[in-house]
C-alpha positions as MATLAB code, in Angstrom:
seq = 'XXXXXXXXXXXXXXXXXXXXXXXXXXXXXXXXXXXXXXXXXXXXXXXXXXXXXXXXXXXXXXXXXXXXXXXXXXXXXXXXX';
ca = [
      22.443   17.664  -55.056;
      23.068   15.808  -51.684;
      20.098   15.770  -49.235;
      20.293   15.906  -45.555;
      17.740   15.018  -42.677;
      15.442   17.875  -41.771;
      13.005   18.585  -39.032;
      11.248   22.311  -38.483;
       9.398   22.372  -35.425;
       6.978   25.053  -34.120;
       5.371   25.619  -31.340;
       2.274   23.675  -32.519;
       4.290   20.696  -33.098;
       6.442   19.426  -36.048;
       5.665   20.940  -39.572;
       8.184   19.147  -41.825;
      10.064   15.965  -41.455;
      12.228   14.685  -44.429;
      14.766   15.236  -46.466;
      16.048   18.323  -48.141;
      18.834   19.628  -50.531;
      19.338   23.663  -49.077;
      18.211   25.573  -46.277;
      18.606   29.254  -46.234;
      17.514   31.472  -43.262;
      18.399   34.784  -41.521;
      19.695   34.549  -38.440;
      20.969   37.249  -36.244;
      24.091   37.949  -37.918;
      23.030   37.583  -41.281;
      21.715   34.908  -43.728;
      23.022   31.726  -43.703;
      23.077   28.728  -46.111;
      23.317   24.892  -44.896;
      24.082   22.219  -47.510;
      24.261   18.664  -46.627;
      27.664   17.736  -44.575;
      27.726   21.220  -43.263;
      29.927   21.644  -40.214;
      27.576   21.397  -37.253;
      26.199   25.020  -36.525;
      24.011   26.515  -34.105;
      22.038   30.158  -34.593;
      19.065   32.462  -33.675;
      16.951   33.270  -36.236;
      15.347   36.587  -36.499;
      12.304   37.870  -38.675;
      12.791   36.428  -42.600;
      12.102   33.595  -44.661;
      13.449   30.620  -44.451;
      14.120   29.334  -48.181;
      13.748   25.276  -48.431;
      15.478   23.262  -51.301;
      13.253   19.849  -51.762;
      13.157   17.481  -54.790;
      14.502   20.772  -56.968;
      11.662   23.162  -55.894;
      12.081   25.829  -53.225;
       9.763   26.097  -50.598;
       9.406   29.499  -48.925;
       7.988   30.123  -45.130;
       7.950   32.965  -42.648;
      10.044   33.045  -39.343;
       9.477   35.336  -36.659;
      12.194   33.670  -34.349;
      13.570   30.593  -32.942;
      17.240   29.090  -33.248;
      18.692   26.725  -36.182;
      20.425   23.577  -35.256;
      22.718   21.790  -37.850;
      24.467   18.578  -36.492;
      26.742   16.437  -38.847;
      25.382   12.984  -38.973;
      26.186   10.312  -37.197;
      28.933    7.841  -38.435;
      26.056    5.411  -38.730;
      23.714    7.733  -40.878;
      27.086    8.083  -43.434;
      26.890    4.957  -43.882;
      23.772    4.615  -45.213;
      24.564    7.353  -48.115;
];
């Protein structure tokens, strides 16, 4: 599976930094899936899990809130895969 860049920040700083193959959270409206050259997408999250796909093993951790920010990468990070 294609990985994309990811970066989950907190309040008490940055928790994960790397690269991943799924994320799944709940936002607002629902759940929601993001796969690697996802359209960019911006959401609030909402009480859940959020459900991380690395190296073939999924990583589970709690959200209480905060927002989820997908942009596509830049024409110079497409190169490089």
């Amino acid at each position: 599976m294609t990985e994309f860049k990811l970066k989950i920040l907190t309040p008490e700083g940055v928790v994960y930094d790397g690269m991943a193959e799924s994320v799944i959270v709940r936002t607002t409206v629902g759940d929601k899936g993001i796969l690697a050259k996802h359209e960019p997408y911006v959401a609030a999250l909402t009480i859940g899990q959020a459900k991380i796909r690395i190296n073939g093993t999924v990583r589970i951790g709690a959200v209480s809130s905060g927002c989820l920010l997908y942009t596509s990468p830049s024409p110079r990070d497409r190169s490089l895969s």
